[in-house]
VMD Tcl script that draws the C-alpha trace (Angstrom):
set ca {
  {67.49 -48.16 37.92}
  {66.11 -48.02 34.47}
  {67.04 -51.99 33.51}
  {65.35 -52.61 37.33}
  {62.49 -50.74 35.85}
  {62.35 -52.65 32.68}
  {62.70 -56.02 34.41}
  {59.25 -54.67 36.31}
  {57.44 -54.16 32.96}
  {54.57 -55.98 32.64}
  {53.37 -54.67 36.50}
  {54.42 -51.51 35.54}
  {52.53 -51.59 32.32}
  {49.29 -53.43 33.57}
  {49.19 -51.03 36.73}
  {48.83 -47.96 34.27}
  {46.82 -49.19 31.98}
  {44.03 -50.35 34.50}
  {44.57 -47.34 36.54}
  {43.79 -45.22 33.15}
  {41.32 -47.57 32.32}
  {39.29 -47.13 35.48}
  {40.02 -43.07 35.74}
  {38.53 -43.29 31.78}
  {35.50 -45.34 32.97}
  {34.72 -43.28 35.85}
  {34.45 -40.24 33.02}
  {32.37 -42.40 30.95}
  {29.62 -43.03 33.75}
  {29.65 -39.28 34.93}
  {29.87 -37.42 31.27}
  {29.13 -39.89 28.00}
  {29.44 -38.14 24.60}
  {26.78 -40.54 23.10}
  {23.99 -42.71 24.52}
  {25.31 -46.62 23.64}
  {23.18 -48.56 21.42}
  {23.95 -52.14 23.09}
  {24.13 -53.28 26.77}
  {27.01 -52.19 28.07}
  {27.87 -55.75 30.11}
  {27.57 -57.74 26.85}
  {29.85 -55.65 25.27}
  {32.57 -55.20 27.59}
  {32.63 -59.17 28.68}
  {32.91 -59.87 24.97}
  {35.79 -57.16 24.57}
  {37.69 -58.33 27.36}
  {37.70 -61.38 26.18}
  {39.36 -60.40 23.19}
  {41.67 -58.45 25.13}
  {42.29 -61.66 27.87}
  {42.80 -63.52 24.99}
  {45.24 -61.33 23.18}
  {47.34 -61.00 26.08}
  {47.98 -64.77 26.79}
  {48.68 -65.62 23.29}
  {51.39 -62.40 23.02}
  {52.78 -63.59 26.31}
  {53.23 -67.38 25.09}
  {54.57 -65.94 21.67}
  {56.55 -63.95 22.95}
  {57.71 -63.56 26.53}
  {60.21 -61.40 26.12}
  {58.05 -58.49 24.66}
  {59.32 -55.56 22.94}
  {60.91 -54.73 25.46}
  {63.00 -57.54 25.53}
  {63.70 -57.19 21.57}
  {65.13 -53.60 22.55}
  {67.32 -54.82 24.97}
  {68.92 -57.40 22.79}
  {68.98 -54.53 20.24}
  {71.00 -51.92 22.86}
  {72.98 -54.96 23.78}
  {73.94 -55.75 20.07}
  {74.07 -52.49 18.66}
  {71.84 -53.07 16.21}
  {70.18 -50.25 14.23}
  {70.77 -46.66 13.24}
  {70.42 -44.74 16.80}
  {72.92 -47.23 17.93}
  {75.19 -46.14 15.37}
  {74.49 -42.04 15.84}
  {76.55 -40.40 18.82}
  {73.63 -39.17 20.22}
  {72.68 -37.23 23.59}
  {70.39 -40.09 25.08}
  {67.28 -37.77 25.33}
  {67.81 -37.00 21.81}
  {67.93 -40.66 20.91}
  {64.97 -41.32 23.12}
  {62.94 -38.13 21.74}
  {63.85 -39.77 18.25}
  {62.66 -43.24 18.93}
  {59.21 -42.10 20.16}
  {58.49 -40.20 17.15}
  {59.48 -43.00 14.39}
  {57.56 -45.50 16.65}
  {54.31 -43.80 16.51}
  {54.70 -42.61 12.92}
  {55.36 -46.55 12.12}
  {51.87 -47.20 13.92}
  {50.39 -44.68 12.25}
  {51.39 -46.01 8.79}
  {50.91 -49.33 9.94}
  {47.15 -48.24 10.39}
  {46.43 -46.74 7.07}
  {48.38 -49.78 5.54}
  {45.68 -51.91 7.54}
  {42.84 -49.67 5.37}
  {44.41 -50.17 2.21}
  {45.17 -53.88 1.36}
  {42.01 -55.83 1.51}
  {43.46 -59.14 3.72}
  {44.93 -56.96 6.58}
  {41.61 -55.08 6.35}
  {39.44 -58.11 7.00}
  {41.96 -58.29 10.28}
  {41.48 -54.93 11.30}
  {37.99 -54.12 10.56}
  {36.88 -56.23 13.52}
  {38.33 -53.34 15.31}
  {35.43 -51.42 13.62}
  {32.61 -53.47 13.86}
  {32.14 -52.64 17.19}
  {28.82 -51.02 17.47}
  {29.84 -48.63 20.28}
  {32.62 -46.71 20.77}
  {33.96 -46.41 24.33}
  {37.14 -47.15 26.19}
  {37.23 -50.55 25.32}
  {36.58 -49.96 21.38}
  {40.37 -49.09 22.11}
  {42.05 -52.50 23.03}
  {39.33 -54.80 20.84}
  {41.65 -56.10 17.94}
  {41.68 -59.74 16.26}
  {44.50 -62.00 17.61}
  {46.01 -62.02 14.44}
  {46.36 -58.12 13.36}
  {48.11 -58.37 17.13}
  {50.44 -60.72 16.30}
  {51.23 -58.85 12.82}
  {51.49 -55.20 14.56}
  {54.29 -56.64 17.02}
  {56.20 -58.14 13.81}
  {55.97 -54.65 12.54}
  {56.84 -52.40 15.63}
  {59.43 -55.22 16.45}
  {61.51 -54.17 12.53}
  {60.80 -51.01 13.67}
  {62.90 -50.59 16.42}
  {65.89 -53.21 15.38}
  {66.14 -50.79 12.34}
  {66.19 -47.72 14.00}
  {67.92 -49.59 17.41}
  {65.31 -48.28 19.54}
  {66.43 -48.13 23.38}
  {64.50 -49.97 25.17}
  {63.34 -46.72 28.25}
  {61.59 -45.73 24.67}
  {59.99 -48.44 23.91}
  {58.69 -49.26 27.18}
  {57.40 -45.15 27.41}
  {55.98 -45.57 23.90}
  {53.93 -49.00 24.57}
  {52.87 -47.09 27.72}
  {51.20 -44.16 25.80}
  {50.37 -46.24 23.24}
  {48.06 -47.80 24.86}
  {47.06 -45.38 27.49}
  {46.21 -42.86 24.61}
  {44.28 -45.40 22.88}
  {42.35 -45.96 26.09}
  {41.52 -42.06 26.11}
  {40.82 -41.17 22.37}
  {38.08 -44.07 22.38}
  {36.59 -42.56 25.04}
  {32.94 -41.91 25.11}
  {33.09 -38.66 27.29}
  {32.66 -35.10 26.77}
  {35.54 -32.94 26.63}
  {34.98 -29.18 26.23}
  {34.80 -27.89 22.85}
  {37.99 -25.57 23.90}
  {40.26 -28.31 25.29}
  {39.32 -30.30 22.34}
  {40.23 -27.17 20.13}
  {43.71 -27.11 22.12}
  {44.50 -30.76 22.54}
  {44.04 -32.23 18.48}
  {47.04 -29.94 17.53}
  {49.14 -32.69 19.32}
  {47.46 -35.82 20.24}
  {44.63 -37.76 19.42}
  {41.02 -36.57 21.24}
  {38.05 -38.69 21.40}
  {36.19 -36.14 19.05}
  {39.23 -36.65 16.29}
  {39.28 -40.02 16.57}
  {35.32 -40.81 16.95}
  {35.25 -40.08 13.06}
  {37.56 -43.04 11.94}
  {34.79 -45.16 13.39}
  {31.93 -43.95 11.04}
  {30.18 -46.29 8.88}
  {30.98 -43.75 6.09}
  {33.95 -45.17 4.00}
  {35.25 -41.39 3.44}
  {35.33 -40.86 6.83}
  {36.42 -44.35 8.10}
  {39.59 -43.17 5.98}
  {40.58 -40.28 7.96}
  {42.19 -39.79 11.12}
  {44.15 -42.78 11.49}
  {46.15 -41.84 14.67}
  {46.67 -43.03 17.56}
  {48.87 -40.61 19.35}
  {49.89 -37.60 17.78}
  {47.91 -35.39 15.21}
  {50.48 -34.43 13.24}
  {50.37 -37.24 10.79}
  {47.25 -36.75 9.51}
  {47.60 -33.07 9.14}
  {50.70 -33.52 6.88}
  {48.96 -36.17 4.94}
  {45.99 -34.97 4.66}
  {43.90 -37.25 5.79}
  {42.32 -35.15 8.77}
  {38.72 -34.38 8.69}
  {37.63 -32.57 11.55}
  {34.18 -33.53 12.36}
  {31.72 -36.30 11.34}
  {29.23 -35.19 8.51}
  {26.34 -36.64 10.68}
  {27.52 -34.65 13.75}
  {29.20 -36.95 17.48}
  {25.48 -37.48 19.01}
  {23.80 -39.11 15.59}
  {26.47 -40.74 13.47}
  {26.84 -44.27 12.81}
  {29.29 -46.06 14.45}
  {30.44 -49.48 12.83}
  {30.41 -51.01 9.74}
  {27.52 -51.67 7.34}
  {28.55 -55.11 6.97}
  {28.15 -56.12 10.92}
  {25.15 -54.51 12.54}
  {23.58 -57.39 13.98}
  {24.22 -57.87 17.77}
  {25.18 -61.26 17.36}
  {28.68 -59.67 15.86}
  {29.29 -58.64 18.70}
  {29.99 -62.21 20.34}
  {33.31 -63.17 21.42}
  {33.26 -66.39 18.31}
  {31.61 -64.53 15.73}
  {34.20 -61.57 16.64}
  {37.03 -64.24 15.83}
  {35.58 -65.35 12.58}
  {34.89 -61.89 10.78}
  {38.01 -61.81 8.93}
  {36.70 -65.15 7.07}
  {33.44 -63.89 6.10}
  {32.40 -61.07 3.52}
  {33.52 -60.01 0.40}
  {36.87 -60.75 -0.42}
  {37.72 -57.29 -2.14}
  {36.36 -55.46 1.01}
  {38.74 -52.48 1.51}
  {37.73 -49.08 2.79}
  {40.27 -47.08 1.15}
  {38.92 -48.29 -2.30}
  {36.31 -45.52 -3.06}
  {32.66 -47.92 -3.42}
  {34.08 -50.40 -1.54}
  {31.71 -52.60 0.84}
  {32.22 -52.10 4.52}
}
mol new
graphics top color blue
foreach p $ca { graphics top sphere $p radius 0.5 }
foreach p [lrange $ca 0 end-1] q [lrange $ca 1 end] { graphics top cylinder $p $q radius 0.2 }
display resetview
């Protein structure tokens, strides 16, 4: 059943994430957090571009997925959990926690040395921040997060059930805590103890370099609790902060090309985790 299942992964995957995608949207139209400051057709054809393109070059790159790396990992034995006479929930339960702490670090590492940043900060340029602020990253910070989350899991000899549950939240989570919707200040309380709200997460996104370096998950809170880099609410308040960078406010940035070409533009020494820096 499960290698059936896993054999079924990219419908099973794409089937979620639109049906999350269009339950998000739906929450968007009938409760936004924050009135958007550019069309919202211009924006989301140029984001799902980025998103269409992403997909066919991962897919040509590599077929097989992560989910193919993990079965060649069970298969093998490779990697610690593979090693560890471990219940398989246990093992699962295990897996799931390293993987999103390795995105997590893999996030802040993106923040701290200046060429990965010039990758990711496309990623923040967006003007907006909605539902598809949450899938709108540069081809090649793609390709380098699968060459990360791929060591990941031959190390620790992720099972593959794992990493097809993980990619699924992953991105389903990352669909909801760029959502531009209200959630009630109680749920909100309840919910950042152990994942990722819209509210925690819409601070990342401020043009403020202090605050663009805090709250760097994804998924679960905890991280940035124990390493302090939580801040719980924007300094300019959700309605009037500034979403973006200072370096891309023109509309044009927004284009599909000029999205594609912002890693190659800018100062070179642009890093937001360097206190001064330009961003």
């Amino acid at each position: 059943m499960v290698q059936w299942s896993l054999s079924q992964e990219p419908i099973l995957r794409l089937s979620i994430l639109f049906g999350v995608l269009g339950i998000m949207s739906v929450w968007e139209m009938l409760a936004p957090r924050r009135a958007l400051s550019l069309s919202k057709a211009y924006r989301w054809s140029n984001n799902w571009g980025i998103v269409m393109l992403n997909t066919a070059i991962a897919r040509l790159l590599f077929p097989a997925g992560l989910i193919g790396l993990a079965l060649l990992v069970e298969s093998e034995g490779w990697g610690l959990l593979q090693f560890l006479n471990l219940p398989f929930w246990l093992g699962v339960f295990i897996a799931l926690v390293i993987l999103d702490f390795t995105v997590w670090a893999q996030h802040v590492l993106f923040h701290a040395v200046p060429l990965f940043w010039r990758l990711h900060r496309m990623h923040h340029a967006d003007l907006d921040f909605d539902v598809t602020t949450g899938l709108r990253f540069h081809p090649i910070e793609i390709l380098l997060s699968f060459a990360i989350k791929a060591g990941a899991i031959v190390l620790i000899g992720a099972p593959a059930i794992a990493v097809l549950v993980f990619e699924i939240i992953l991105s389903s989570l990352a669909l909801f805590n760029h959502l531009n919707a209200r959630l009630p200040a109680g749920i909100d309380r309840v919910l950042r103890w152990f994942i990722v709200t819209p509210d925690f997460h819409r601070v990342h996104h401020s043009w403020y370099p202090d605050e663009t370096n805090s709250n760097y998950g994804f998924n679960l809170s905890l991280w940035d609790r124990l390493f302090r880099t939580y801040r719980p609410q924007p300094r300019d308040g959700h309605e009037q902060m500034t979403i973006g960078l200072n370096l891309f406010r023109e509309p044009d940035w927004e284009r599909l090309d000029r999205m594609l070409i912002q890693p190659f533009v800018g100062p070179t020494h642009s890093a937001p985790i360097k206190e001064g820096s330009e961003t």
